[in-house]
C-alpha positions in Angstrom: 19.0 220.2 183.3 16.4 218.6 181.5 17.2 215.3 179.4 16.9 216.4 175.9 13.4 215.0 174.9 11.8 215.8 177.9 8.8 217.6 177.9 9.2 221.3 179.3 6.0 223.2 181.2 5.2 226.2 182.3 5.2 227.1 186.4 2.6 225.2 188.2 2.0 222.3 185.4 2.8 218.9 185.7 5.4 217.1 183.1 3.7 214.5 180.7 5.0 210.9 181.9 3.4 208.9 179.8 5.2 205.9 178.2 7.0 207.3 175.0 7.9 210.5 177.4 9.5 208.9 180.4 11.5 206.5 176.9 12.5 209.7 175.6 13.9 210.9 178.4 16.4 208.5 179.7 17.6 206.9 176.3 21.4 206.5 177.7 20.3 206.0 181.8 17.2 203.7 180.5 19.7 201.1 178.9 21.7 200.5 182.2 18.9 200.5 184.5 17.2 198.0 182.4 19.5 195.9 183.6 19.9 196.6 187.5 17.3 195.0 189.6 15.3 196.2 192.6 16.7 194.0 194.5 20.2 195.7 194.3 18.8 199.7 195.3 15.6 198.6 197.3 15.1 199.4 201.4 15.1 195.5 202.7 13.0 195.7 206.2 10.8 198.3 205.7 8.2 199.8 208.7 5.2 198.3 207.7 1.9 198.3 210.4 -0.4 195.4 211.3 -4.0 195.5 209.7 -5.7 195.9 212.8 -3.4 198.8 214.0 -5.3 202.1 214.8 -4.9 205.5 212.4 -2.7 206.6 215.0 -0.1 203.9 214.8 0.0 204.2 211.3 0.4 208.3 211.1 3.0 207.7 213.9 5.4 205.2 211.8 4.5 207.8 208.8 5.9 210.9 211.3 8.7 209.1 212.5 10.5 207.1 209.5 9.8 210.3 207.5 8.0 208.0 204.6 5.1 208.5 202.3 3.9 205.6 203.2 3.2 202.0 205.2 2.8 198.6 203.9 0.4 197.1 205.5 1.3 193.3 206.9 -0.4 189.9 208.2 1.2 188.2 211.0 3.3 186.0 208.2 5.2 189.6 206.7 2.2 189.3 203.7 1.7 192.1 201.9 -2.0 192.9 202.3 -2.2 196.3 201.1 -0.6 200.3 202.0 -1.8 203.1 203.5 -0.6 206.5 201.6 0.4 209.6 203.6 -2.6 211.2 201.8 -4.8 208.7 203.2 -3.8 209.2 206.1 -4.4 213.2 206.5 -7.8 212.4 205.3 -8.9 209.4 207.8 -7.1 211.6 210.6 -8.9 214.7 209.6 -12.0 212.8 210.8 -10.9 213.4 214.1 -11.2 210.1 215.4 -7.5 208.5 215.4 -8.1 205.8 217.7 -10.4 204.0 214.8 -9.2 201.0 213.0 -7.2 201.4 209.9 -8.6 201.3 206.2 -6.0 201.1 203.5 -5.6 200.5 199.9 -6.2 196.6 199.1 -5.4 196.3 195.5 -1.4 197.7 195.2 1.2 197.9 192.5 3.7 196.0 192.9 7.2 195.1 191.6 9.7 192.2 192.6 13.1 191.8 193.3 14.2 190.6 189.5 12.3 193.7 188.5 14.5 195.8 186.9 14.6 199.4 187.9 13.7 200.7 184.6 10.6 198.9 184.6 10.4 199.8 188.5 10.6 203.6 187.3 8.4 203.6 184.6 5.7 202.1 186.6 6.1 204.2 189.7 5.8 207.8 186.7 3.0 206.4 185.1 1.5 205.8 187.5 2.5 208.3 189.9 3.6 206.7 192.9 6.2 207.7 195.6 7.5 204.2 196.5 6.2 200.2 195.7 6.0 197.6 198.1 8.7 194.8 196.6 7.0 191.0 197.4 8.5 187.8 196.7 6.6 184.7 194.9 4.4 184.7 198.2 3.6 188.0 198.3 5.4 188.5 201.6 7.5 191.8 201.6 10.8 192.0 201.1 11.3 195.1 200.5 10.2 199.0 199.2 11.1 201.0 196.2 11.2 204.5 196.7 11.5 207.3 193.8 14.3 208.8 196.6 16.1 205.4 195.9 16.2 205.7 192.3 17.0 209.2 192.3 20.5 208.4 194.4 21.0 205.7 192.0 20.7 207.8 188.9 23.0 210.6 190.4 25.6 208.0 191.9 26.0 207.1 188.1 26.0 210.4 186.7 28.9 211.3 189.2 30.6 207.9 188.0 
């Protein structure tokens, strides 16, 4: 069922998620998440992969934790960027697996205190599958994933 509000599309479009439409669409739902944090719904330990770790490694953690995803980590746990499945498929499609690992530098980002209202209105606009949670540090702590938030939303539907 679609929250009333909600923008409705045809087969094969995308729904709108900008701002006022992802506000429209969870006026009840948006007023108790605003007040749960990430910290409470978020996967504490995730896999993450070294910076110097090989394509390989990376699309191996991908396969086997069945993520979309791998923070990348320094020695100290520090959050130095992620590597997207879709990255992945295209530095693997160079046939070369054994080469060093480029990933995304600059990330989005929430924190534990975030709330998950803000969490999911960041991860729609910006269409992301999961966030890497850091603390004041930047070490990680933690990862958001839209799978998370979904189980959270139908937990409180079901009461």
């Amino acid at each position: 069922m679609i929250p009333q509000g909600a923008a409705k599309t045809r087969k094969g479009e995308a729904m709108s998620s900008t701002q006022e439409d992802i506000e429209k669409a969870l006026p009840s739902s948006g007023e108790e998440l605003a007040e749960i944090p990430v910290a409470s719904l978020m996967t504490r330990n995730p896999a993450t992969i070294q910076e110097q770790a090989s394509i390989r490694a990376a699309v191996q953690v991908v396969i086997e934790k069945k993520i979309a995803g791998v923070p990348v980590v320094d020695n100290q746990g520090h959050l130095l960027g992620v590597v997207s499945e879709n990255d992945l498929l295209l530095l693997a499609a160079s046939g070369r697996m054994s080469r060093a690992l480029q990933y995304t530098r600059d990330v989005d980002v929430v924190t534990p205190e975030t709330t998950l209202k803000q969490a999911l209105m960041k991860m729609i606009g910006l269409k992301r599958k999961w966030l890497p949670v850091i603390d004041e540090h930047r070490k990680l702590v933690g990862v958001l994933a839209r799978s998370d938030l979904l189980k959270a939303l139908l937990e409180k539907e079901n009461g």
